[in-house]
Every structure is written in structure tokens, then in C-alpha cells.
C-alpha positions in Angstrom: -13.6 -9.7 24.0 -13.7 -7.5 21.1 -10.5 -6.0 19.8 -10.1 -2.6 21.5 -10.2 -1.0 17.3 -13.7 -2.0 17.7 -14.5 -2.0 21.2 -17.2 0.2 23.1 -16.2 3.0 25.5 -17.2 0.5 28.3 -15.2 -2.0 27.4 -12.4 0.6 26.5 -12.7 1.9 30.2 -12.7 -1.3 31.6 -9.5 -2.3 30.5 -8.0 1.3 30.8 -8.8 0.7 34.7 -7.3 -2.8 34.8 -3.7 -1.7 33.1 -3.9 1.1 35.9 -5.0 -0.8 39.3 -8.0 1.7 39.1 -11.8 0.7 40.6 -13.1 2.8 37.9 -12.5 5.3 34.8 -14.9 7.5 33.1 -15.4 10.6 31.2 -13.1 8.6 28.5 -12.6 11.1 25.5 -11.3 10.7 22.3 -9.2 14.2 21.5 -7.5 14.9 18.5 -4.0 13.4 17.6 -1.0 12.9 15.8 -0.7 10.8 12.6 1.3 8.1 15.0 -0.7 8.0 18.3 -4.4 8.0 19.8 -5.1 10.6 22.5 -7.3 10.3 25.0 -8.5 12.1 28.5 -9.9 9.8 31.3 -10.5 10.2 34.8 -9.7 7.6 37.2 -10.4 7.2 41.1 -11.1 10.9 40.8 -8.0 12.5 39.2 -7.6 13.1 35.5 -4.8 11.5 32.8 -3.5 11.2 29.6 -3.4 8.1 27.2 -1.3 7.8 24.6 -1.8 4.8 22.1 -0.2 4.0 19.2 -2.0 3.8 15.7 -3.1 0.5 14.2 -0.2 -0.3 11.4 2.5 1.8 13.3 5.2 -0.2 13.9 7.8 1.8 15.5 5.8 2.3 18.6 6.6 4.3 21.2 10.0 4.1 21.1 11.8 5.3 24.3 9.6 8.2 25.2 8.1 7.0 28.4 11.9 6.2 29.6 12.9 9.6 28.6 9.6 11.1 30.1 10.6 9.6 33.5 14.1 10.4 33.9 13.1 14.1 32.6 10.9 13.6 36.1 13.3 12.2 38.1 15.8 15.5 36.9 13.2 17.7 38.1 12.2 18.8 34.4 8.1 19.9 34.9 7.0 17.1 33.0 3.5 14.9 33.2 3.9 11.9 35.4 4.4 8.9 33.5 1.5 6.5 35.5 1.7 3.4 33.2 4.2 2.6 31.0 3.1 0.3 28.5 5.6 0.3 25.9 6.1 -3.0 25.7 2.5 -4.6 26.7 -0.4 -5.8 24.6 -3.0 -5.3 27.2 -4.2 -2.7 24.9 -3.9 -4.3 22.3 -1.0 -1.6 21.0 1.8 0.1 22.8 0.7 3.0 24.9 1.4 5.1 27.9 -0.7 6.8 30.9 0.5 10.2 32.7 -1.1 12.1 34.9 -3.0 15.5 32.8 -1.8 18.3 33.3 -3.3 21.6 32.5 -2.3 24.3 30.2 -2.5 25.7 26.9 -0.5 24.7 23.9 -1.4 26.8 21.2 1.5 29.3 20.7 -0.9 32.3 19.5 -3.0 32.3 22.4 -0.1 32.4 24.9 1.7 35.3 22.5 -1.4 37.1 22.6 -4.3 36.6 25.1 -4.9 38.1 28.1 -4.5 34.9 30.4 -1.2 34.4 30.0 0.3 38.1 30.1 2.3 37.6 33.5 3.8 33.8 32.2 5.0 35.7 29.0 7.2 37.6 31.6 8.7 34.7 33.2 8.3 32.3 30.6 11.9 32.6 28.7 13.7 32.1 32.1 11.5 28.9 32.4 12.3 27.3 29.4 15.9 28.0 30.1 15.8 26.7 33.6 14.0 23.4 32.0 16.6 23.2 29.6 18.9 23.0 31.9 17.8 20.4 34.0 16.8 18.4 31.0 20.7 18.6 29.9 21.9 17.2 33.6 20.3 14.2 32.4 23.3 11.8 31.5 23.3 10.3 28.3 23.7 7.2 29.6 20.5 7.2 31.9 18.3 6.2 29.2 20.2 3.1 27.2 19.3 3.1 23.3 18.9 6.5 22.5 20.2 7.6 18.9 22.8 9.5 18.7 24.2 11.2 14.9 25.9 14.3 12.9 22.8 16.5 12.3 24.3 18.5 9.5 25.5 15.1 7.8 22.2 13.5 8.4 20.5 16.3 6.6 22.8 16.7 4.4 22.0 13.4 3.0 18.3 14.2 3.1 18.7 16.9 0.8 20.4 15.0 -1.3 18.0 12.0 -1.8 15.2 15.0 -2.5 17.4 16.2 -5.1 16.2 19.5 -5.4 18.0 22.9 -6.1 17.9 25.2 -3.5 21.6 27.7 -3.3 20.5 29.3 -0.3 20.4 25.6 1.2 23.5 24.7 -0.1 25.4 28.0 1.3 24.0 27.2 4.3 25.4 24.0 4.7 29.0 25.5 3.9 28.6 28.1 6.3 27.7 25.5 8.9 30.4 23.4 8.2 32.8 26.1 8.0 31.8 27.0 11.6 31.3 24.2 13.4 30.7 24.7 17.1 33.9 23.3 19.3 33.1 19.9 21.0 30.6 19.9 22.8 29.7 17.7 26.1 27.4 15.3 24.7 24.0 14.9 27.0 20.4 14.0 26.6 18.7 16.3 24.3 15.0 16.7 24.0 15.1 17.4 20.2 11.7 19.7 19.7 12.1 21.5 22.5 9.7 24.9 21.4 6.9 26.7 21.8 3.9 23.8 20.3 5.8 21.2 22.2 5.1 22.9 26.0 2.0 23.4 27.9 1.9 27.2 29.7 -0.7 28.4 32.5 -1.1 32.0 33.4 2.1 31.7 36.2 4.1 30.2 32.9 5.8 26.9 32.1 3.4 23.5 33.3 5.6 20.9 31.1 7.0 19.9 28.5 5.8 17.9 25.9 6.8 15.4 23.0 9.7 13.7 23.9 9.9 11.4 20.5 12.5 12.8 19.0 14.9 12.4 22.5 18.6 11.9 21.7 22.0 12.5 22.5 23.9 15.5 21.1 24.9 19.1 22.2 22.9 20.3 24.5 22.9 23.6 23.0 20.8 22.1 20.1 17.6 22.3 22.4 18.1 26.1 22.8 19.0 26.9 18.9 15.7 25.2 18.2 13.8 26.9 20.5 15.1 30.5 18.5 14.7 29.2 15.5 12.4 32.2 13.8 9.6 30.0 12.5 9.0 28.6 16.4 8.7 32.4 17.2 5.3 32.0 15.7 5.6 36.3 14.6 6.9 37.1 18.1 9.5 40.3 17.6 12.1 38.6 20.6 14.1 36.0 20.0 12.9 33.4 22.6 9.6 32.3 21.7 8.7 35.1 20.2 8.4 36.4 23.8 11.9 36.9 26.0 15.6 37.7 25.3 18.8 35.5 25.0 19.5 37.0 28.2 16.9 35.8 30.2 17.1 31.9 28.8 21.3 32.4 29.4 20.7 33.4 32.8 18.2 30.9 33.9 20.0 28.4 31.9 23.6 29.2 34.1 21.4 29.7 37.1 20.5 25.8 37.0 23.5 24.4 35.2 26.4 26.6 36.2 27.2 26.7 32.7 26.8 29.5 30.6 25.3 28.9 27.1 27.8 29.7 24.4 25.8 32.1 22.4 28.0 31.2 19.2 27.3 27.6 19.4 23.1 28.6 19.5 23.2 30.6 17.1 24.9 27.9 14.8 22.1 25.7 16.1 19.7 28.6 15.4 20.7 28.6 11.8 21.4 24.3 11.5 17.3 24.2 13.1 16.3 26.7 10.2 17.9 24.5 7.2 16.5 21.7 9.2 12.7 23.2 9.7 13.2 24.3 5.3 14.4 20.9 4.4 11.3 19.1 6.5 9.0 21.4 4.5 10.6 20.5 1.8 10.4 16.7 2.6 6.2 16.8 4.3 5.6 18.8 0.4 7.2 15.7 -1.4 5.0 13.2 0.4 1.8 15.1 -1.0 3.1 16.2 -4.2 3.8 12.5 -5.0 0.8 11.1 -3.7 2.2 9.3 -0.6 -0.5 11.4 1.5 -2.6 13.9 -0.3 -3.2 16.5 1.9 -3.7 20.4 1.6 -1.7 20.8 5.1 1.3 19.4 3.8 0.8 21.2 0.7 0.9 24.1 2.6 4.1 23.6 4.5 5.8 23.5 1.3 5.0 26.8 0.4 7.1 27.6 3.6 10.5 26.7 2.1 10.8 30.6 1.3 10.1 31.8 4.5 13.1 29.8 5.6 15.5 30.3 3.0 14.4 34.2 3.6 15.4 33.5 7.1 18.5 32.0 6.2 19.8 34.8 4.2 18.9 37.2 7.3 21.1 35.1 9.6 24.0 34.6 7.4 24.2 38.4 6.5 24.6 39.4 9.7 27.1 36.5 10.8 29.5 37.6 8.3 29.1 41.4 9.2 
């Protein structure tokens, strides 16, 4: 047989339907994708999925992702099904996973703005707290091999290597170490949870998506993220761009029976928006020195402002 890089749709299918016990798939579709992974949509025995598969030359894989994806499950976190997990099989020729599709949109503007989705933008905060909070039950040890590190000193040595000057930057990083949040309990921790990393139908949150970037850490880390202005996508609240600490808090607690600390999110709120600056900072690098030309990264790096901006807005009114 061919190798699946070159291989027809039937073959493609064919195979597809053998890794998943299936008598047939069809309607196989090639969608649009990361620079890591392949996406496709199938249907099989008459109900629709999801492949992942990783890019030819990718080494790293898929890491623990389909782990993570089922215990987020098994916790109760609205997540797609993981169906196959092949990780670690060459069936395909390269590592990839199968979960059950589930529908939804993504696109942040649409579900700010449109029509569709004006009753889940009601509900949608308290959602995203409540999966949150299930997500952070998850023990830390459920999933063995996940990484687990100092954010500000990992970025901290990030900036350094890019050897740029950036003062706003730098005060940031005193500020946060100045004001460290007390010890935390240390849990799984989705790592991108935001708006762009969920899927929302017009009754609100379907899943959640992109569970890559899975560690252990402070739990409250997930919820600064998901504040962090730039994820507000223009929105005027803090959540989203669409609900209130309140609402997140309260679902959160609801869940959890622990009350977010709102110190210790808004330190994350300000750690995610020197982390989001110094990733522009980084993705404009990898153009600028010819690593991948490309006018979107370009064009991220001409968001370092917007987040030093941001930064100077938080700090201000933490030392009011």
C-alpha cells in the first residue's frame, strides 16, 4: 500500500475504518489545521468524528493530549469523546487521534457578536467557570508525565535568550515576583483555556478544546488566562469579553467548593499578559529571522504594544 502522505481518499478511508472497528467511513474531509497536526471530518457507521494527525517531520507527536482529553471526560469536563487513541500506533502511518465531532462555533467574534449565540453569551461565563472547575478536580497525578515548571522563571529566561529591551516587561516581572500568589494546591491545568480554544452553541459551552499545552500548576492559572484582555477579543467584561468575575467565581465555587482567590487571578491575569507579549515577541523573531517568513507572524509582532499597553493599565491600578 501506498504511504498514507500519498494515498487516495479511498485508501485513506479504508484504513481510517480499520483503526476504528468501523464497516465504512465517508464524507472524509480535509479542514484546515495547525502547523503541528492534520484535521479531518469523517463519518463512520452513521455518526460524525474528528481526526487529528500529526504532520510529517513532527516529532513530538501528540504528546499526552488524548490522556488528558479522557480524564477531562471521565471528570465530567464537556469535552469530545476520545474514540481512538493512537498516540503511540503507526497504523496511520503518524500519531493521531479520533473523537467523536462535536458541534459548535469557535470563532470568538461571531459568538461576541451574532445573533445565534445571544442567550449562550448569558450563561456562557458561569460555563466556563463550572468547566474550570471540574477540569481542576482532576488530580495531578491521574495523568503520569505531565510537565510541571515556574512560569515566571520559565519566561523569564525566554526573554532573556530574545534579548530585547522592553521596561514595561521588565517591571512587570518585578511586580510579579514581588507579589507572588501564596501556595497554591497544585492540580491539572489546561493551559489555553480561552475563548479560540472552546466550541459554543446557541444554549453556550459544547467543549473544550486544545489540550496540548496540559500541565500541572495552580489552578487559578486557567482562569487568569481566560481574562487576559487580548482573549477578550474587544469584549468591554472581563470574562471573555462577555461575563463578570462574579459569575465565573460563582460557578467556579458552585462546582469546586472553593472560591477563586481573585488576587491570585489577577496575578495570573497580568503573568498571561507578559506571557501572550513575550510569545508575540518570540512568533515576530521566527519571521524576522527567516525561520518561517510569514506576514501572520509579522503581524503578531506588531501586538507587543497592545500588551505592554495592557500591562501598564493593570499595574496602575494594582498599586492604587
Amino acid at each position: 500500500m501506498a504511504k498514507l502522505g500519498m494515498a487516495s481518499g479511498g485508501e485513506l478511508e479504508h484504513d481510517i475504518a480499520r483503526v476504528m472497528n468501523a464497516s465504512e467511513v465517508t464524507n472524509l474531509r480535509r479542514l484546515s489545521g495547525g502547523a503541528s497536526r492534520e484535521t479531518w471530518m469523517l463519518s463512520a457507521d452513521g455518526s460524525d468524528y474528528v481526526m487529528q494527525r500529526v504532520r510529517a517531520g513532527r516529532p513530538d507527536g501528540l504528546g499526552l493530549e488524548p490522556q488528558v482529553l479522557a480524564a477531562a471526560h471521565r471528570a465530567g469536563v464537556p469535552v469530545p469523546e476520545l474514540v481512538v487513541d493512537g498516540s503511540e500506533s503507526t497504523e496511520l502511518e503518524r500519531p493521531f487521534m479520533i473523537v467523536r465531532a462535536v458541534q459548535g462555533e469557535s470563532i470568538a467574534r461571531k459568538i461576541q457578536r451574532d445573533e445565534e449565540f445571544t442567550e449562550a453569551r448569558g450563561v456562557l461565563a458561569s460555563q466556563l467557570g463550572a468547566a474550570a472547575a471540574r477540569t481542576h478536580q482532576i488530580s495531578a497525578d491521574e495523568v503520569s508525565g505531565l510537565n510541571q515548571s515556574d512560569q515566571l522563571t520559565m519566561y523569564r529566561n525566554v526573554m532573556d535568550e530574545l534579548g530585547e529591551p522592553h521596561p514595561v516587561f521588565e517591571i512587570a516581572f518585578r511586580w510579579l515576583d514581588a507579589h507572588r500568589p501564596a501556595h497554591a494546591r497544585q492540580t491539572l491545568v489546561h493551559g489555553d483555556f480561552r475563548l479560540g480554544n472552546v466550541l459554543v452553541g446557541s444554549q453556550g459551552l459544547a467543549a473544550v478544546l486544545d489540550w496540548e499545552l496540559a500541565h500541572v500548576g495552580d489552578p487559578m492559572e486557567d482562569l487568569g488566562w481566560l481574562c487576559v484582555r487580548a482573549w477578550r477579543f474587544g469584549g468591554a467584561h472581563p470574562v471573555a469579553g462577555i461575563g463578570s468575575y462574579e459569575q465565573l467565581f460563582d460557578a467556579y465555587e458552585s462546582v469546586s467548593g472553593v472560591r477563586p482567590d481573585f488576587d491570585a487571578v489577577r496575578w495570573w491575569e497580568v503573568l498571561g499578559t507578559l506571557k501572550w507579549g513575550i510569545i508575540c515577541i518570540n512568533q515576530a523573531t521566527t519571521h524576522l529571522r527567516g525561520i518561517s517568513r510569514s506576514h501572520e507572524l509579522a503581524a503578531i509582532g506588531r501586538r507587543v504594544c497592545e500588551n505592554e499597553y495592557d500591562l501598564i493599565e493593570y499595574l496602575t491600578e494594582m498599586v492604587k
